[in-house]
C-alpha positions in Angstrom: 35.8 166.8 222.6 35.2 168.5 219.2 32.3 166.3 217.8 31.3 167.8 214.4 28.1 165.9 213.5 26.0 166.0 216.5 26.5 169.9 216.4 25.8 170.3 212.5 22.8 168.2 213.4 21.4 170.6 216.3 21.9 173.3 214.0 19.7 172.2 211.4 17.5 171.2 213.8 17.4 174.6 215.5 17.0 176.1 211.7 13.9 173.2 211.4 15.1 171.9 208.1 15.1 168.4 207.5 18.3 166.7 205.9 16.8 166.6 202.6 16.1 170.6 202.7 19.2 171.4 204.2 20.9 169.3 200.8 18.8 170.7 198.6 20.1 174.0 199.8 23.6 173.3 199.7 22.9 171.3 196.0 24.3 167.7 197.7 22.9 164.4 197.5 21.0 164.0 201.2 23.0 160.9 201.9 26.2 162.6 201.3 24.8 165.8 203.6 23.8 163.0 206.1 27.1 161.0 206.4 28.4 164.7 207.6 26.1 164.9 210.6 27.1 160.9 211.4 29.0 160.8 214.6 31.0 158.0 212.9 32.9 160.7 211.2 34.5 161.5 214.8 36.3 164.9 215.2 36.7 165.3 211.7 36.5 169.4 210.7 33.9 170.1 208.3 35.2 170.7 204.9 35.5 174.2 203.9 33.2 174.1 200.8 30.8 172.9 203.4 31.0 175.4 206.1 30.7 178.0 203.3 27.3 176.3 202.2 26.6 176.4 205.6 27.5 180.3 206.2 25.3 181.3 202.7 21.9 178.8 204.1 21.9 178.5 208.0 23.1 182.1 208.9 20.4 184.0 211.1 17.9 181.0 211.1 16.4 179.5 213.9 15.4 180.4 217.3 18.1 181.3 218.6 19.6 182.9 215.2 22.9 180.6 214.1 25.9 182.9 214.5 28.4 182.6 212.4 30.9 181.6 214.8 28.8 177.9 215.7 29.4 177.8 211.8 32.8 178.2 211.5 33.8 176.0 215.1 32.1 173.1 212.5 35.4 173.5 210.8 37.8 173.9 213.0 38.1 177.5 212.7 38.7 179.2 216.5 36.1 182.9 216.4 38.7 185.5 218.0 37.2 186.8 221.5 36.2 190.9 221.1 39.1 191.7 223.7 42.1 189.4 221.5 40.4 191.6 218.1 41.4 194.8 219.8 45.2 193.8 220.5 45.0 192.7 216.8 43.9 195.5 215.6 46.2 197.6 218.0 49.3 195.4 217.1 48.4 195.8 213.6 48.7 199.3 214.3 52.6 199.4 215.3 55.2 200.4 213.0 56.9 197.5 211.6 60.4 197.0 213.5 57.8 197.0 216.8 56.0 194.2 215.3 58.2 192.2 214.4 60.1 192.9 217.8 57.1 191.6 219.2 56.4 188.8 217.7 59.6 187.3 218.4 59.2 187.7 221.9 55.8 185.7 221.8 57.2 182.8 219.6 60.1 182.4 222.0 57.5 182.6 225.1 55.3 180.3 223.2 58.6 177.9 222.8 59.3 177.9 226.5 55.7 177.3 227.6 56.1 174.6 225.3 
């Protein structure tokens, strides 16, 4: 299950900040910074103004580097896989009456499937 806090905590773990650095980096009290890596908040998403602090301070630390996509999945935000960019970007590519032919078809599959 999607478990916010214990992730945001490995994170800045894996960057070796304490709480106090890592709130002192995003300018945030460390109690509030703290009550985001509690696993009492449950599956809550990050906020966004969060996972943008996050992004600007904990990108490429650590060992492994943070990748921007364990950022973003802190929010809620699903990274698109290479191969689903490149029908994107091909589908993006179709003239208009295509696409919207197109998309019809996959909303009324998606309907079906349920």
């Amino acid at each position: 299950s999607f478990t916010p806090g214990p992730r945001l905590k490995a994170l800045r773990d894996r960057a070796n900040l304490t709480v106090r650095a890592l709130a002192d980096l995003l300018d945030m009290p460390s109690q509030s910074y703290a009550d985001y890596e509690s696993a009492a908040r449950g599956n809550k998403a990050l906020p966004v103004f969060l996972i943008q602090g996050l992004l600007n301070v904990l990108l490429r630390r650590g060992d492994p580097p943070i990748a921007e996509e364990e950022i973003l999945e802190l929010g809620g935000f699903r990274v698109l896989s290479d191969r689903l960019k490149r029908l994107v970007s091909a589908f993006e590519k179709l003239p208009a009456p295509l696409q919207e032919a197109h998309e019809k078809l996959i909303i009324e599959s998606a309907d079906k499937q349920g």
